[in-house]
N, C-alpha and C positions, 0 to 999 in steps of 0.2 A: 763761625768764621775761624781759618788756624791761625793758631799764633805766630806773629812774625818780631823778629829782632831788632836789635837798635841799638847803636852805641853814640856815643857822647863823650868831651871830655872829661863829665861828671854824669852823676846820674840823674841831677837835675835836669843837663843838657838833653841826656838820652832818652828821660822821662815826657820832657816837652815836644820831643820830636816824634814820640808814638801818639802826644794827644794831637798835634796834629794832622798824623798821618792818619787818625782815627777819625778826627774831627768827636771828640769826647773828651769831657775832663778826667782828671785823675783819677776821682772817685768811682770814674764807672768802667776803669779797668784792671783787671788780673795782672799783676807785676811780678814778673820772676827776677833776681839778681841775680844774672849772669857769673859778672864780674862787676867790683867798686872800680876797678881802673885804679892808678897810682901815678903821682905826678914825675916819677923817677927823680934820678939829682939834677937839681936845675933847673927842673921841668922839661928838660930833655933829654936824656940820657936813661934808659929803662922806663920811658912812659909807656903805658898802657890806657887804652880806652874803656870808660864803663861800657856796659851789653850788659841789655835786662833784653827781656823773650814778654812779651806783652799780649794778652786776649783780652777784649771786650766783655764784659759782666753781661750787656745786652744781648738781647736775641737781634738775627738781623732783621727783621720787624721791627723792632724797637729802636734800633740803626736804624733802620731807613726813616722812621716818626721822624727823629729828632732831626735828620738831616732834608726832608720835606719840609718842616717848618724854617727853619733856616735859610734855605733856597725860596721859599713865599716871600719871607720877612724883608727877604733881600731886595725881591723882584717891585714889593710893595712901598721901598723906597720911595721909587720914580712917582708914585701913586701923589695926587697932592691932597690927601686927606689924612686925617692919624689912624692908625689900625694896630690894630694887636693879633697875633696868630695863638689860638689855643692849638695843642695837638693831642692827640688819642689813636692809639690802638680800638679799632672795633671790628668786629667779625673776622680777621686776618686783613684787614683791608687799613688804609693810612687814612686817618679824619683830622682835616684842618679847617678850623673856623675861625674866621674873621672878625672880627669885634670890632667896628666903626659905627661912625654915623654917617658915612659915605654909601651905605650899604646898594642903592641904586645905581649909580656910578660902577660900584663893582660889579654888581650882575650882570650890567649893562639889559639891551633887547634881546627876551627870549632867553635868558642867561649864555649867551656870548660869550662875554666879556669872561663869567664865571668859568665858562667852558674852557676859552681860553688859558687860563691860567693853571687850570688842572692839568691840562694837558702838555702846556710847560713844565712843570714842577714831576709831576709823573715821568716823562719821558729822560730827565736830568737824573732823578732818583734812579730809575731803573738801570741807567748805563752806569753809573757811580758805583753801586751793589753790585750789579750784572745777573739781574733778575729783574721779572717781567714784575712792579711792584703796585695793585693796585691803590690808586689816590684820590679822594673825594676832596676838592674843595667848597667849602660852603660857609652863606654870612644870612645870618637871620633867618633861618631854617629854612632857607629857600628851595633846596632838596623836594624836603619830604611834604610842602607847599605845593612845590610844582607837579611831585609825583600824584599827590591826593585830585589839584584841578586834572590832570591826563588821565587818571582814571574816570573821573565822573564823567570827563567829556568823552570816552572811550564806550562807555555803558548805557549812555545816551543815543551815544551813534549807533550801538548795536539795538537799542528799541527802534530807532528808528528805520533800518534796515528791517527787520523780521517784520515791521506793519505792512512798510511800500513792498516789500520785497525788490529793493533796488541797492545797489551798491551805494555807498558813502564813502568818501576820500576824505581824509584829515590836511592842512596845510603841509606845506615842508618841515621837514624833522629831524634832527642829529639821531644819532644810532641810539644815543640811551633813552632819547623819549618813543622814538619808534620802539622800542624794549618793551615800555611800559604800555605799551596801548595792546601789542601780543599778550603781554603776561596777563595784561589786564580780563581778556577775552579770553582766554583759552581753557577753559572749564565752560564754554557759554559753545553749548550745542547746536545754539537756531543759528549760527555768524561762524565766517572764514576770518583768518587775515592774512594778507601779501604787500608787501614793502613795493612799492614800485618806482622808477623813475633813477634817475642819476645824480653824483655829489649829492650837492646841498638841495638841491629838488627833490630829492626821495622824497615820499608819504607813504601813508600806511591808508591802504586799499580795505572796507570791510565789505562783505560778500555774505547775502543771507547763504544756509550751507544746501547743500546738496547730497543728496544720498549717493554718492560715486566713488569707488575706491581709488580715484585715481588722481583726488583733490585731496591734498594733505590739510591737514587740520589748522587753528590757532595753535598747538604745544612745537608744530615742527615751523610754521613760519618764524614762530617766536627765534628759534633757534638759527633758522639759517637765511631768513631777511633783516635782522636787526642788525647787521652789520653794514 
């Protein structure tokens, strides 16, 4: 991120106003001294303003961590249970986790509620940066829970296609769990998959496969029905 300027009648003043233009405390920015500023005689007559030239110590990844958690914490006010947000940098991606004993409430049905809020929080983040900032929210490892039950229930589906030889449809699906049920299949030779349906009605279509070049596989549905 480049460094931008600031003045103040002090460098107190000028220093305050980069942390909050920063949204970071002191300690995690680069401070240049411009200028100390001078009160002139009187305090007005030859005054001068301090200007310091200010850069963030963070990476913007690590900006955007700390301002994702903050924008949750905020949102989780309204929440009427107690919660704590941890946050992390993981794989280039924003990881926030919830710490409550409301943690069903949070999830809500189908992780809604959960989806919800990532998707708040994301879309706040990425305009603020002005970058497209991936964001996971998540409380009681309900992620990597839910990804584990949609793959068995994915690999299930795919035996059972390859016996009847009959297509299988999953319920309705948000785009990231339709994700995992392509990714989940797509090293699996005897099954197709295709997303079908509109909004919140998509499902994810399994298809024993066919020797035809003219049916794309599970590696390309994955790609371009999980949307």
């Amino acid at each position: 991120m480049p460094a931008q300027e600031f003045e103040g009648k002090t460098l107190d003043d000028a220093i305050h106003l980069a942390c909050e233009a920063f949204q970071l405390p002191q300690e995690k920015l680069d401070i240049e001294i411009l200028s100390k500023g001078s009160s002139g005689i009187f305090g007005i007559v030859g005054a001068r303003k301090a200007r310091i030239r200010v850069t963030p110590k963070e990476t913007p990844l690590g900006m955007a961590c700390e301002r994702a958690k903050q924008v949750l914490t905020e949102i989780l006010k309204y929440v009427d249970v107690p919660t704590v947000v941890e946050s992390e940098v993981r794989e280039e991606s924003v990881y926030l986790n919830i710490v409550s004993n409301g943690s069903g409430l949070l999830i809500g049905k189908r992780g809604k509620t959960l989806n919800a809020l990532q998707y708040v929080v994301s879309k706040i983040v990425s305009r603020e940066v002005g970058d497209n900032v991936p964001v996971i929210v998540d409380t009681e490892n309900y992620r990597s829970k839910r990804e584990s039950n949609l793959t068995e229930m994915a690999l299930q589906l795919s035996e059972r296609v390859k016996k009847s030889r009959r297509p299988a449809t999953t319920g309705p699906m948000n785009a990231q769990d339709r994700r995992i049920i392509h990714m989940a299949l797509k090293e699996d030779r005897g099954v197709r998959t295709k997303s079908k349906g509109e909004g919140n009605l998509r499902r994810v279509v399994i298809y024993p496969a066919k020797k035809t070049k003219n049916i794309p596989d599970s590696m390309t549905e994955a790609k371009s029905n999980a949307q």
